[in-house]
C-alpha positions as CSV (number, residue, x, y, z in Angstrom):
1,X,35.1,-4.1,1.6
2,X,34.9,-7.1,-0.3
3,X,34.5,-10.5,1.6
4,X,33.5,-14.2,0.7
5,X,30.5,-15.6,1.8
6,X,31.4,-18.2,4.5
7,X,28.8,-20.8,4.0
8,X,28.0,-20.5,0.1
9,X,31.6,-18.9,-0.8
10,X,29.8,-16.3,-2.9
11,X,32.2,-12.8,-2.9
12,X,29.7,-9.4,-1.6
13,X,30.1,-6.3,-0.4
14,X,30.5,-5.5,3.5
15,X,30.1,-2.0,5.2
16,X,30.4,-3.0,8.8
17,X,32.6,-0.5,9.5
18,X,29.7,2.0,8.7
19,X,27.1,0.2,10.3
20,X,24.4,2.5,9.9
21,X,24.6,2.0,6.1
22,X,25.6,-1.8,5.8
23,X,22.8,-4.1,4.2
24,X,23.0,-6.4,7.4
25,X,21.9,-4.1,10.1
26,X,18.1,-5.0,8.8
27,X,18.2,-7.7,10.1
28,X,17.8,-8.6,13.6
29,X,21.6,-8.9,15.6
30,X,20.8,-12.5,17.0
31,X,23.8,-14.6,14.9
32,X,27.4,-14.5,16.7
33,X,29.9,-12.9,14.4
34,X,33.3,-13.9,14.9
35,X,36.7,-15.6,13.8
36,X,34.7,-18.4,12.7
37,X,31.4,-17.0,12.3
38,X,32.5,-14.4,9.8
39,X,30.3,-12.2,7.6
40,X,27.7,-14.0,5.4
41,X,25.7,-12.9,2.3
42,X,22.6,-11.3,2.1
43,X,21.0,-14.5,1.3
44,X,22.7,-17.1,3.3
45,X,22.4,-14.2,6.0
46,X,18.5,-14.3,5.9
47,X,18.3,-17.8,5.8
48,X,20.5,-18.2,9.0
49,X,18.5,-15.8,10.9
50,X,15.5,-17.4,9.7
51,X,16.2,-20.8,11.3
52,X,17.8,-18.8,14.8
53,X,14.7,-17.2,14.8
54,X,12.8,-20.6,14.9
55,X,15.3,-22.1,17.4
56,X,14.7,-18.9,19.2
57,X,11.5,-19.0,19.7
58,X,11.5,-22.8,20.5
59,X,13.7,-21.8,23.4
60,X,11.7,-18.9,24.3
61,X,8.2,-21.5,24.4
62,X,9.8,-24.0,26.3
63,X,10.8,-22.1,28.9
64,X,14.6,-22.5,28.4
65,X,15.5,-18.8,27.3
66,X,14.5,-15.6,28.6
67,X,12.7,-13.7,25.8
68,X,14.8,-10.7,25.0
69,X,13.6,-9.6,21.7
70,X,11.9,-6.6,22.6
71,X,15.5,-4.9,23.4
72,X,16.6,-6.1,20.0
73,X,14.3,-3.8,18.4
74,X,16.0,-0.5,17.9
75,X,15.3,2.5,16.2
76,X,17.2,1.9,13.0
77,X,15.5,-2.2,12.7
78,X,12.4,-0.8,10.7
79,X,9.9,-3.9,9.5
80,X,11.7,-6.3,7.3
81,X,9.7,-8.2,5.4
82,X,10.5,-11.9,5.4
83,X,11.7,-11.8,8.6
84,X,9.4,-9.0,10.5
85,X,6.3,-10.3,8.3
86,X,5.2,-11.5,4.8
87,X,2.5,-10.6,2.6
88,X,-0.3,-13.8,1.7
89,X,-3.1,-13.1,-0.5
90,X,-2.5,-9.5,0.1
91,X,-2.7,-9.9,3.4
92,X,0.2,-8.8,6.2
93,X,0.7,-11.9,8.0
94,X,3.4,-11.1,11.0
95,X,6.0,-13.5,11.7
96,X,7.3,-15.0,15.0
97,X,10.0,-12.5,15.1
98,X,7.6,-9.4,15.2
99,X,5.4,-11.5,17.9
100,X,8.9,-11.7,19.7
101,X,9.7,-8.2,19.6
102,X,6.2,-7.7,20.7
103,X,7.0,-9.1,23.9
104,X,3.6,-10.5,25.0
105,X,0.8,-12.9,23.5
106,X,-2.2,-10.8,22.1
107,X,-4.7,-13.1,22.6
108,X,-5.8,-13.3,18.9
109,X,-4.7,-16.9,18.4
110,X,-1.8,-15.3,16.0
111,X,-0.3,-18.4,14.1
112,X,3.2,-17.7,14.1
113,X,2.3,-16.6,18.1
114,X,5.1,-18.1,20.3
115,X,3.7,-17.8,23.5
């Protein structure tokens, strides 16, 4: 079904009523979607989640939120990159989401570590 883009007003594609196959179901279900939070594109989409991934994990480090990450992480949320991790200078550098998910600190002095 076609929708507009509520923050950038841009007109996509949205298969939410199939959500095994729609585009957004990569990404990790942590923006409310609503009346007024409606459907986004796949660009303003990544960029939200990307800064409520940040706040997030700010929330999670100071103690204010429970992390609950880990039960985010189904079966169907394989590793997204730019979001799960990124490549730099051919190397996988995992992000604070994928530390998130990971539920616990390593010890390896990770830098995108939130614990």
């Amino acid at each position: 079904m076609q929708q507009e883009c509520a923050t950038c007003k841009q007109n996509f594609t949205c298969s939410i009523e199939s959500p095994t196959t729609c585009w957004c179901t990569k990404y990790p279900p942590i923006l409310v979607v609503d009346a007024v939070n409606t459907c986004l594109c796949s660009n303003c989409m990544e960029s939200k989640i990307k800064a409520a991934i940040q706040q997030y994990a700010i929330e999670v480090k100071e103690g204010k939120r429970i992390n609950e990450a880990p039960s985010y992480a189904t079966d169907r949320q394989k590793m997204e990159e730019g979001i799960d991790y990124y490549i730099e200078n051919g190397l996988l550098v995992m992000s604070t989401w994928y530390h998130l998910k990971r539920g616990t600190c390593c010890g390896s002095g990770c830098r995108y570590c939130p614990y």
